[in-house]
C-alpha positions in Angstrom: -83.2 58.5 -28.5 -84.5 61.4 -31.0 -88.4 62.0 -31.6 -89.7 63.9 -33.8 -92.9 65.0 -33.1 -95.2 65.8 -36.0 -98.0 68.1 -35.3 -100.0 70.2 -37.8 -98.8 74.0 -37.5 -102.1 75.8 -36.0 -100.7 73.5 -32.7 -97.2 75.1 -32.8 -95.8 77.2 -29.9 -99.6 76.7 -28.3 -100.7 75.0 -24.9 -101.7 71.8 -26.3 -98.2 71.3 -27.5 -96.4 72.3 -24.7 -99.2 69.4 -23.2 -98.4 66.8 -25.9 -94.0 67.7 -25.0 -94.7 66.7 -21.1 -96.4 63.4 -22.1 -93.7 62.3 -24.2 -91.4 63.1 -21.4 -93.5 61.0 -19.4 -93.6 58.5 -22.1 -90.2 57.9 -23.4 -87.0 57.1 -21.4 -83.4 58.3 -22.2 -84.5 60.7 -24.7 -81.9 62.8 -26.2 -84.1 65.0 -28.1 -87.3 66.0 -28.9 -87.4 67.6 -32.5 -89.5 69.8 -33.1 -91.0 71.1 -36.8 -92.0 74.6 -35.2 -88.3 75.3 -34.4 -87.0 74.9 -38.0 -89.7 77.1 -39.9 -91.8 75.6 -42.4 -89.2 75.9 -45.2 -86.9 73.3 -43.8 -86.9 70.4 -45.2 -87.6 68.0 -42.4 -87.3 64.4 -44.1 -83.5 64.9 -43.2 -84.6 65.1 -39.5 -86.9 62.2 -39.6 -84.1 60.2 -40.9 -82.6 60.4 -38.1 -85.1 59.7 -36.1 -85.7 56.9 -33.9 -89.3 57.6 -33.1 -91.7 59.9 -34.8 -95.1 60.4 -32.9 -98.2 62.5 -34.9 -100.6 64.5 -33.4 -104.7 63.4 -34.4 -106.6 66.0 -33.8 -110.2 65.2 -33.7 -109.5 62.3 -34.9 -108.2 62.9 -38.0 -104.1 63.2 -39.1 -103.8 66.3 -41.7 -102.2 65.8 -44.8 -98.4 66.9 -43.6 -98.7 64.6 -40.5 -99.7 61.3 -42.0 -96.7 61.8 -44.5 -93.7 62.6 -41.9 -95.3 59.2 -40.1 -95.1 57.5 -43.0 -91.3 59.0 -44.2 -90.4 58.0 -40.7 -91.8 54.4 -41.5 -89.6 54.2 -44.4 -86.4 54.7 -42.4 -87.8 52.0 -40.0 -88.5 55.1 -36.7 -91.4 53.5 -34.0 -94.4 54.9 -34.9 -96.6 56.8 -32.2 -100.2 58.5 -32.2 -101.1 60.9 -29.6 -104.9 61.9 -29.9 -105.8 65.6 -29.6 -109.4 67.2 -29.1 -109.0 70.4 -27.6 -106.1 71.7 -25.0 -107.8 70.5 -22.0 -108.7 66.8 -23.9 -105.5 64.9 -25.0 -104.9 61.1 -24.5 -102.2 59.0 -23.3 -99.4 57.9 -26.5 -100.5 55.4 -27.9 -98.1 53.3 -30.3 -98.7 52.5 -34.0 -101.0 54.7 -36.7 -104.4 53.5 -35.4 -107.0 52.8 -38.5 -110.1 54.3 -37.1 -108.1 58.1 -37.4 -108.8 59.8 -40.5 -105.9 60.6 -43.1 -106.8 63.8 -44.9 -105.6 64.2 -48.3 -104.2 67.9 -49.5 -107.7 69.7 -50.2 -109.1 68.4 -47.3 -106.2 69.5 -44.7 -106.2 72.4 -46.0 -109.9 73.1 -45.4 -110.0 71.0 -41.8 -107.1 73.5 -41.0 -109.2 76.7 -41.9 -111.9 75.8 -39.8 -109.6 75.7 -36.6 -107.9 78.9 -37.4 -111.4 80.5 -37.9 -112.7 79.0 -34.9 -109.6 79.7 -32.6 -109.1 83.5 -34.3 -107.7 85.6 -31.7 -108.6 89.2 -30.8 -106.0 91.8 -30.4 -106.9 92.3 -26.9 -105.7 88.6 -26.7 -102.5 89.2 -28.1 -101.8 91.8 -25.3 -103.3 90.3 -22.3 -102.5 86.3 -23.2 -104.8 83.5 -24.9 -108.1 83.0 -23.3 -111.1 80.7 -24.4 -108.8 79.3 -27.3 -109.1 75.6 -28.2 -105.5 75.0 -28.1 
């Protein structure tokens, strides 16, 4: 089984993903991979990977799927992949999988990803000192 985990990029090669990889461990049996966008760059053109995909699970963070993640759920829809939603609130706060693209979460359009996206880079900004000494007081 191959998953592709889609996950907006302030989350890549953080805590909270390293987090959201052990719960799909825990999750899904006989995997034979777990994709992930942050090892391709953000060139690559990932609808190639999705394809051959048998599950694609999207991070929600506070409730809301950005722009990018929505669409991967919805490419891996096309090429019929089980659809997963794994709820993200901070690094300390994420839930249990949960199958399917729940209603109640938010789909941001372009603009609005873009500006939801700011406001956690702005808000999770880190020092110089931190880039020396490791992350501290970061939200994910």
């Amino acid at each position: 089984m191959k998953i592709f985990f889609s996950h907006p990029t302030v989350t890549f090669r953080t805590d909270t993903e390293e987090a959201c990889f052990e719960k799909l461990r825990n999750k899904f049996e006989g995997i034979d991979k777990i994709i992930n966008p942050a090892d391709y760059g953000l060139k690559h053109d990932t609808k190639k990977l999705i394809k051959r995909s048998d599950v694609i699970v999207g991070m929600a963070i506070s409730e809301r799927y950005t722009f990018l993640v929505w669409n991967e759920m919805l490419k891996g829809k096309e090429h019929d992949a089980e659809l997963y939603t794994i709820r993200v609130y901070d690094k300390d706060n994420i839930e249990e999988i949960e199958k399917g693209m729940p209603e109640d979460i938010i789909r941001l359009n372009k603009k609005e990803s873009e500006k939801f996206t700011n406001e956690l880079m702005k808000e999770n900004r880190e020092s110089f000192l931190s880039l020396l000494i490791g992350k501290h007081n970061t939200r994910f």
